[in-house]
C-alpha positions as CSV (number, residue, x, y, z in Angstrom):
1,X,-29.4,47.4,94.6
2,X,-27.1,44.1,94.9
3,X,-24.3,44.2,97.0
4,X,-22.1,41.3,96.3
5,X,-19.4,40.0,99.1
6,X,-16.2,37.8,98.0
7,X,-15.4,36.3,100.6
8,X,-12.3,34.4,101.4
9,X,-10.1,32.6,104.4
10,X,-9.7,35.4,105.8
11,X,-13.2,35.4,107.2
12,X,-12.7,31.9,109.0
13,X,-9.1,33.2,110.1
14,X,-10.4,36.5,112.0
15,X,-12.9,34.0,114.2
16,X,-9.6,32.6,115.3
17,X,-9.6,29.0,113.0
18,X,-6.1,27.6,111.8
19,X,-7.5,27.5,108.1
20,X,-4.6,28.4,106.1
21,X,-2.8,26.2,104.2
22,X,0.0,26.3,106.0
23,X,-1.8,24.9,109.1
24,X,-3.4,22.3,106.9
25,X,-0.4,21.4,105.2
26,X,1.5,21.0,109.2
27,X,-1.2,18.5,109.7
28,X,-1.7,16.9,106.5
29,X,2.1,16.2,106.7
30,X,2.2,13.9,109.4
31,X,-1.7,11.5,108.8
32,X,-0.4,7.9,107.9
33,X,-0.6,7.2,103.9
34,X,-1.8,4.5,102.5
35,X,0.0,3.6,99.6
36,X,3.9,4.4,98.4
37,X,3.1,6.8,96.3
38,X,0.9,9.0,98.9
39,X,3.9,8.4,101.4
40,X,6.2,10.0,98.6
41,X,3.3,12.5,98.0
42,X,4.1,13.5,101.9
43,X,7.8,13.0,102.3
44,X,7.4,15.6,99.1
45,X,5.7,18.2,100.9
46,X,7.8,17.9,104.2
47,X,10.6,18.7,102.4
48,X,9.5,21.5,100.4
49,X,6.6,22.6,103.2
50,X,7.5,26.4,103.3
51,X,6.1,26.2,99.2
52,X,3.3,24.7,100.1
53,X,1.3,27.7,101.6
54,X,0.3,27.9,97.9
55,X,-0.8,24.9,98.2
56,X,-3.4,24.7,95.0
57,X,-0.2,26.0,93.0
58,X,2.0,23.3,94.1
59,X,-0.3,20.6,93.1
60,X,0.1,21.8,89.6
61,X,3.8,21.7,90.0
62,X,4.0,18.4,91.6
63,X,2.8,16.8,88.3
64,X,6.9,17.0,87.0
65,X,7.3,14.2,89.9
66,X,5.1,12.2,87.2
67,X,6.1,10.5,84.2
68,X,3.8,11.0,80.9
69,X,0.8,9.4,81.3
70,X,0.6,8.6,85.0
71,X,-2.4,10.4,85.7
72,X,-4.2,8.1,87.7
73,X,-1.3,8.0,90.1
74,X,-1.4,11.8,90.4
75,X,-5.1,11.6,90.7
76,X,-4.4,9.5,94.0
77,X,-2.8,12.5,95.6
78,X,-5.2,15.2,94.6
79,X,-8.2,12.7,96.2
80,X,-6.2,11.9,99.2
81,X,-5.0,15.8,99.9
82,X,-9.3,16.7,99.0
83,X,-10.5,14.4,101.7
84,X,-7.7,15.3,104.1
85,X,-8.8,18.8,103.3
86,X,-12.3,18.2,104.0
87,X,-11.8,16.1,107.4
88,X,-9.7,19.0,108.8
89,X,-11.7,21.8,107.8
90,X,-15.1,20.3,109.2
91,X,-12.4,20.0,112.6
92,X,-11.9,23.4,112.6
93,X,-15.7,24.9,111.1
94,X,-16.6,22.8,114.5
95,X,-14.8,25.4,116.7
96,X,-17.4,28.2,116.2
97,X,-20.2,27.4,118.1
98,X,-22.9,29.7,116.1
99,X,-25.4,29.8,118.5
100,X,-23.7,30.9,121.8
101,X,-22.5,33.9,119.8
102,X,-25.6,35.2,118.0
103,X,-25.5,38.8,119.7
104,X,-22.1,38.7,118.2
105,X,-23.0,37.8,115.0
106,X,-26.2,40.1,115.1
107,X,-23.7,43.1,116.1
108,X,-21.1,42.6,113.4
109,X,-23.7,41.8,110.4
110,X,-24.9,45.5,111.5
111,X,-22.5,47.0,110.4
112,X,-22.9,46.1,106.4
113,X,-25.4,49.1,106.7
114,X,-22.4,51.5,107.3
115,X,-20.1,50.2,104.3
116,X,-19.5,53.7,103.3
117,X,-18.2,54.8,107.0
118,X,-14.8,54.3,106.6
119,X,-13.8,56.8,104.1
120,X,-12.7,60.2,103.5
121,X,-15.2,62.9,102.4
122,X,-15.1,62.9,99.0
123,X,-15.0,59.5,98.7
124,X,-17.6,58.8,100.7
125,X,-20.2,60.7,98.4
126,X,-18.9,59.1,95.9
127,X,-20.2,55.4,97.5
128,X,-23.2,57.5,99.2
129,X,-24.2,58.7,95.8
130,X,-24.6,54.8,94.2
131,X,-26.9,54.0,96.8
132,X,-28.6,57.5,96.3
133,X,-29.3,56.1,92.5
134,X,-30.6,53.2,93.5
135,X,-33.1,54.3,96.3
136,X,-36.2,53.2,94.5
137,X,-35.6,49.4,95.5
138,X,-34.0,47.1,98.0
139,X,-30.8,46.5,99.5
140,X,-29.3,43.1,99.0
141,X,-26.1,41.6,100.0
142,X,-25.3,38.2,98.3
143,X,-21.9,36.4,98.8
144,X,-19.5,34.6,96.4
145,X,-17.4,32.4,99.0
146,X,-14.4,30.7,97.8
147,X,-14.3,29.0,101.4
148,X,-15.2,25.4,102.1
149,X,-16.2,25.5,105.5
150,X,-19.8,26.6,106.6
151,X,-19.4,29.3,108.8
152,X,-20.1,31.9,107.0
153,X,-23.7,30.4,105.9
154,X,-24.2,29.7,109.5
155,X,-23.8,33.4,110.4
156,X,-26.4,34.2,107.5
157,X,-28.8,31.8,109.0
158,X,-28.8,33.9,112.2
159,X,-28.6,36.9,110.5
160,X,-32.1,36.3,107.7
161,X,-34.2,35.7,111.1
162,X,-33.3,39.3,112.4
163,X,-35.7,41.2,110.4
164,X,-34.4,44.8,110.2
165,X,-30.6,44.0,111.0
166,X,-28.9,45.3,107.9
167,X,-31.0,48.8,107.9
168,X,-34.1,50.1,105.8
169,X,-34.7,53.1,103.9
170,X,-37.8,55.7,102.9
171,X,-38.3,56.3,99.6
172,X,-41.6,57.4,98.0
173,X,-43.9,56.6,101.6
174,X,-42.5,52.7,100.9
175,X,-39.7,51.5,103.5
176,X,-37.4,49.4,101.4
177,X,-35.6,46.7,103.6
178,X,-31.6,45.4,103.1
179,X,-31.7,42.0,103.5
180,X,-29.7,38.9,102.9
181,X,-29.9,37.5,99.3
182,X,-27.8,34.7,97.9
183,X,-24.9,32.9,98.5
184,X,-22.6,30.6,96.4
185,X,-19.8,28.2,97.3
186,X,-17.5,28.2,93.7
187,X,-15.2,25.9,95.2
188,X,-17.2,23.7,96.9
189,X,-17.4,22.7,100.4
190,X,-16.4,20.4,103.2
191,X,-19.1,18.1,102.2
192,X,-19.5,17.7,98.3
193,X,-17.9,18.8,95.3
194,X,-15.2,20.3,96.5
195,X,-12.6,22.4,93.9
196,X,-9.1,22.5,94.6
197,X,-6.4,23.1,91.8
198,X,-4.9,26.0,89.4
199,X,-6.9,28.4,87.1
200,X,-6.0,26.6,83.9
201,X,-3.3,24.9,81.7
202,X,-0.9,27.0,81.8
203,X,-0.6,25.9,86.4
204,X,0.4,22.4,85.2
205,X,3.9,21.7,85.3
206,X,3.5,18.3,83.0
207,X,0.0,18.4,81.0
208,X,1.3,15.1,79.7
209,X,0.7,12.8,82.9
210,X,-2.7,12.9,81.6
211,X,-2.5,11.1,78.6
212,X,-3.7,8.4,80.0
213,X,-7.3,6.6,80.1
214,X,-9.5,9.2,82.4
215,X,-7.2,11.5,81.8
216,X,-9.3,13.9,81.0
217,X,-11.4,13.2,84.3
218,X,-8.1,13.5,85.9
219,X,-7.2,17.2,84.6
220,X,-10.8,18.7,84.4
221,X,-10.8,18.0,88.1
222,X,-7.7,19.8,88.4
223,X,-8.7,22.5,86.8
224,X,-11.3,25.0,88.7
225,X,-13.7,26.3,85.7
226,X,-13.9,22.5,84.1
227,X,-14.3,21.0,88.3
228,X,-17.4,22.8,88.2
229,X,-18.7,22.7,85.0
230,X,-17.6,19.1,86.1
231,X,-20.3,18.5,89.2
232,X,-23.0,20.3,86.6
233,X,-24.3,22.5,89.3
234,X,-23.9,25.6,87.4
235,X,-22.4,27.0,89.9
236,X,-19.8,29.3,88.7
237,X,-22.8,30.6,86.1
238,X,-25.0,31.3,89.5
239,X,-22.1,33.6,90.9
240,X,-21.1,34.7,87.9
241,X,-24.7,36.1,87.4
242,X,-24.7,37.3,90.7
243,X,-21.3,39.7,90.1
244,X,-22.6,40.7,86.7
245,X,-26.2,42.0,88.3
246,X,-24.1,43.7,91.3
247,X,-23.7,47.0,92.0
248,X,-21.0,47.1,94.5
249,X,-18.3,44.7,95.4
250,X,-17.5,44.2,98.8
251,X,-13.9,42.2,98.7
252,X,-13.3,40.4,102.3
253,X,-10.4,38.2,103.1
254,X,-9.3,37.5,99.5
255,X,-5.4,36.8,99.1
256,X,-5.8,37.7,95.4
257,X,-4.4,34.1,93.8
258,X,-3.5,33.3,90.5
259,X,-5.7,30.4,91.0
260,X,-8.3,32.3,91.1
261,X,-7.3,34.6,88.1
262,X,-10.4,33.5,86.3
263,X,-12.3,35.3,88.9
264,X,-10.3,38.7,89.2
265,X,-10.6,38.5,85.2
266,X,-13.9,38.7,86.1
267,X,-13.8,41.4,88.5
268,X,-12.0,43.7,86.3
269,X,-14.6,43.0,83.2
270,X,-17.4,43.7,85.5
271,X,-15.9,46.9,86.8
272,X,-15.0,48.3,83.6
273,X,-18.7,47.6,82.5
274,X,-20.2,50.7,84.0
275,X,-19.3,53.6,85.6
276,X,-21.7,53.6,88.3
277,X,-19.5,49.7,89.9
278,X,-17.5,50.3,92.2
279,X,-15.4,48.2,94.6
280,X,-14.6,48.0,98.2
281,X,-11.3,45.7,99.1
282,X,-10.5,45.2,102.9
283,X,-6.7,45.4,102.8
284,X,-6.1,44.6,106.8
285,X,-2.0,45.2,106.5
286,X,-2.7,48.6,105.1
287,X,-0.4,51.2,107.2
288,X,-2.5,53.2,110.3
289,X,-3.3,57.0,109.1
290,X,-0.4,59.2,110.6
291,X,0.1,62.6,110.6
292,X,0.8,62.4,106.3
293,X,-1.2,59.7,104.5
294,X,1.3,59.6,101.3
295,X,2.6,55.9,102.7
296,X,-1.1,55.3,102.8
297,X,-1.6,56.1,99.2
298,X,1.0,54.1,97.9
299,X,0.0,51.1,100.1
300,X,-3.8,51.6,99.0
301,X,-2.3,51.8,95.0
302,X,-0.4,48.7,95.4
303,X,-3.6,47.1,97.2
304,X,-5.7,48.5,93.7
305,X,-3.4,46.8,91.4
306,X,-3.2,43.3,93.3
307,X,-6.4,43.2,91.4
308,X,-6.2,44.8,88.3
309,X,-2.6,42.8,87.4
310,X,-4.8,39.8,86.0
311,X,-6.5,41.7,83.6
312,X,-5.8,41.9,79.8
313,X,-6.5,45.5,79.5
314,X,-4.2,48.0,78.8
315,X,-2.2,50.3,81.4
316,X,-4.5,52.8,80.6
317,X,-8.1,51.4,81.2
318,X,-6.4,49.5,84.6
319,X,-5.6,52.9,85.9
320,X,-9.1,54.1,84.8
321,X,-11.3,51.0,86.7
322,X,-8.6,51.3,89.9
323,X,-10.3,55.3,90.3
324,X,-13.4,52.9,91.2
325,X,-11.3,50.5,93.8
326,X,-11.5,51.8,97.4
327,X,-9.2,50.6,100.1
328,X,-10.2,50.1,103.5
329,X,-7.9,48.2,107.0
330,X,-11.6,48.8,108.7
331,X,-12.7,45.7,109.8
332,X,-16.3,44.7,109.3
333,X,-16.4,41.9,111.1
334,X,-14.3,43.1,113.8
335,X,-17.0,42.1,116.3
336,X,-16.4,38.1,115.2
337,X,-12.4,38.2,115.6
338,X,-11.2,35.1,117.5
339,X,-15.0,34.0,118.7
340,X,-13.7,30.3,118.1
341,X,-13.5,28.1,121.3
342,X,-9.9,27.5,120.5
343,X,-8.8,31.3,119.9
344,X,-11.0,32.4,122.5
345,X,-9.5,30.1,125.0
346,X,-5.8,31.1,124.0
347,X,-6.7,34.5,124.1
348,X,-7.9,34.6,126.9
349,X,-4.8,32.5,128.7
350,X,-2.6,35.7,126.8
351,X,-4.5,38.2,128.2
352,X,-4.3,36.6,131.8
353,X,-0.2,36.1,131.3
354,X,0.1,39.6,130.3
355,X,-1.8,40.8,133.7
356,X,-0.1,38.7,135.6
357,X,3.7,39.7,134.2
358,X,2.0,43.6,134.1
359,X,1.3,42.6,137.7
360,X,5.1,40.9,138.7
361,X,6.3,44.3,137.0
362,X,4.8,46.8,139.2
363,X,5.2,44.6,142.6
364,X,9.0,44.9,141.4
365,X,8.8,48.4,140.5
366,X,7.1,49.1,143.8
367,X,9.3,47.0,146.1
């Protein structure tokens, strides 16, 4: 049975690193540009900064500051924000130093073999049962990141040398290991063919700027499927494989993009394939389970169709595949939060503040 992950920034932001694009953008802001039109690139995005969160968006918007056919000067500030990128994500990837966590890593990878945990009775069969159908074989999670940073593959490292981690099971005298199977960078990473833009045409403000000479170098980088059919990798085919030959989807730290809306396309297609997919989505601002859960419900619907919006199908068959969606605030990787040196460090200066003011309190209370 293939388990597939899709993982996203949310991973890297629960070990504690500034990897939105919001802290990017703070920092990208203020590095010296070379030229005039990166300094207008920059005086651009200090002005409209609290837009640029959606960062990948924006760039497809900022091609109305263009005239037609400047597409090498727009081409300028999509290298010169990539390599910024890059520089400050290898900065931050540095923060996690892998190997003086492993028994944190070991603990929180341990948990994959409890996916089903979280849930309420019923649904819990109902996960229970796919793996019940799938007995005779192995257990394999694979991961789809859509980060550029390492970390995750670092963790996996760790993890593939701990034989026995993720769980086993007995079936016909033969004890089938869960192990750790692929994983795929679609965007790239820190180091080479990186892809950072909008899910197609329709993202760009001004298609014209490229009608120019490379113009068409210039948009297919902008655009995420032609970046990477681009690099000729084949890398959206590899994890495209991978999702169609999965069994379960495990969603983890996604913000559910419209730059990605290629991908959630996807998602939906693959769900409504078979009735035996299902998919888990970690929602963390879902509301805490109180004495009713109908706020819970209507958190966890809204949560279903953050990914079922995107798709082309009709109200009717996105109600039937969201039956199949299952919302969860559980945390796997609890175990990881804020392990960076950076977060760690702060944390721990917090936590000592708010002892010592706990502390001023009492004296005061006392005296």
């Amino acid at each position: 049975m293939n388990i597939t992950f899709l993982v996203g920034n949310g991973f890297d932001r629960n070990l504690g690193l500034k990897t939105t694009y919001s802290d990017f953008i703070k920092w990208y802001k203020k590095t010296p540009p070379k030229t005039d039109t990166l300094k207008k690139f920059r005086e651009y995005i200090n002005d409209n900064e609290e837009l640029w969160s959606a960062a990948e968006e924006e760039l497809g918007k900022y091609t109305a500051q263009f005239d037609a056919g400047a597409g090498a000067a727009f081409y300028e500030c999509h290298k010169d924000i990539c390599e910024h990128l890059a520089e400050y994500l290898k900065g931050q990837q540095s923060k996690v130093e892998h190997q003086a966590i492993i028994d944190e890593i070991e603990n929180a990878f341990s948990q994959l073999k409890a996916l089903t945990s979280p849930f309420h009775t019923q649904e819990k069969a109902v996960l229970d049962a796919i793996y019940s159908n799938h007995k005779s074989g192995n257990v394999v999670f694979n991961y789809i990141t859509y980060n550029y940073t390492d970390t995750l593959d670092q963790c996996l490292e760790i993890v593939r040398k701990k034989q026995g981690l993720l769980g086993s099971h007995r079936y016909n005298n033969n004890i089938h290991n869960h192990a750790v199977g692929a994983i795929h960078h679609v965007h790239g990473t820190v180091n080479a063919q990186m892809v950072f833009g909008v899910n197609d045409k329709s993202q760009i403000t001004k298609p014209e700027i490229f009608d120019c000479e490379y113009g068409d170098l210039y948009e297919e980088l902008l655009i995420k499927q032609q970046a990477n059919q681009g690099y000729q990798e084949n890398t959206d085919a590899k994890a495209k494989k991978l999702l169609d030959e999965s069994h379960i989807l495990y969603i983890y730290g996604m913000s559910i993009g419209a730059t990605d809306k290629l991908w959630w396309e996807r998602v939906c297609t693959w769900l409504a394939g078979s009735s035996d997919r299902h998919i888990i989505f970690f929602c963390y601002e879902m509301p805490a389970a109180g004495v009713i859960e109908t706020d819970r419900k209507i958190a966890e619907r809204i949560a279903r169709r953050r990914i079922t919006q995107y798709s082309q199908m009709d109200e009717q068959k996105k109600e039937a595949i969201e039956t199949r969606i299952h919302v969860t605030n559980v945390n796997l990787f609890q175990g990881l939060t804020n392990v960076a040196k950076d977060a760690a460090e702060e944390y721990l200066a917090a936590s000592k503040e708010i002892r010592e003011k706990g502390m001023e309190e009492i004296v005061a209370t006392v005296l």
